[in-house]
N, C-alpha and C positions, 0 to 999 in steps of 0.2 A: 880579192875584191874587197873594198872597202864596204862597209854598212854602220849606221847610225841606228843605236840600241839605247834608248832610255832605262835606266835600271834603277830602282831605290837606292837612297843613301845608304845603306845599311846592305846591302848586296855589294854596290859598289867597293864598300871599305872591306869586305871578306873577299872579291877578289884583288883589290892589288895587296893585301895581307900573303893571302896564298904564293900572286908571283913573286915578290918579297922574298917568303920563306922557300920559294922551289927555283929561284935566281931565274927567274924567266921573262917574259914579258906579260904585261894585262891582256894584250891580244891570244898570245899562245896561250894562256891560261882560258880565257873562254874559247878560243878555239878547241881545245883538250875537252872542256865541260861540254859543247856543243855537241863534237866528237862521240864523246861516252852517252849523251843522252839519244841520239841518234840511234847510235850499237844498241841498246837498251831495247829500244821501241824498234825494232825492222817491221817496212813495210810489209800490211797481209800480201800473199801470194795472189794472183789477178784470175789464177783458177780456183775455182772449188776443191778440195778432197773429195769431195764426191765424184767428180768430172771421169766419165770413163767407166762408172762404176757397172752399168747397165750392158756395157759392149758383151753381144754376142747374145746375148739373152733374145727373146720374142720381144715385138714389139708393145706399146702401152697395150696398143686397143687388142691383141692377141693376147696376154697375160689375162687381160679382165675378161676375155671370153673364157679362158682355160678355168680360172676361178671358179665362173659363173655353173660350170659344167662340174664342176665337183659338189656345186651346192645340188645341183639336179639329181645327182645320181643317189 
């Protein structure tokens, strides 16, 4: 898919330098960088680490009575 990226002069001259020196293209060359900055960054996971963590256990408002009953005794 094509797409229109404005880039500084001076970015611009570092990548066709790059595809120059690695015989490729200015597109494969941002595509490669786009690529690696992407792999870098992976999206957070859409659960929690926490998620799950409770299973089995008593419920809130059971926990907070059992609590309450240890402060009594």
């Amino acid at each position: 898919m094509r797409t229109v990226v404005d880039l500084p002069d001076e970015e611009l001259q570092a990548i066709k330098a790059l595809a120059k020196r690695e015989k490729i293209s200015q597109a494969e060359a941002i595509r490669r960088a786009v690529r690696a900055y992407l792999h870098a960054r992976p999206a957070p996971d859409k659960e929690s680490p926490a998620f799950g963590l409770w299973e089995g256990r008593e419920e809130g408002i059971q926990y907070q009575d059992t609590l309450r009953d240890e402060w009594t005794r």
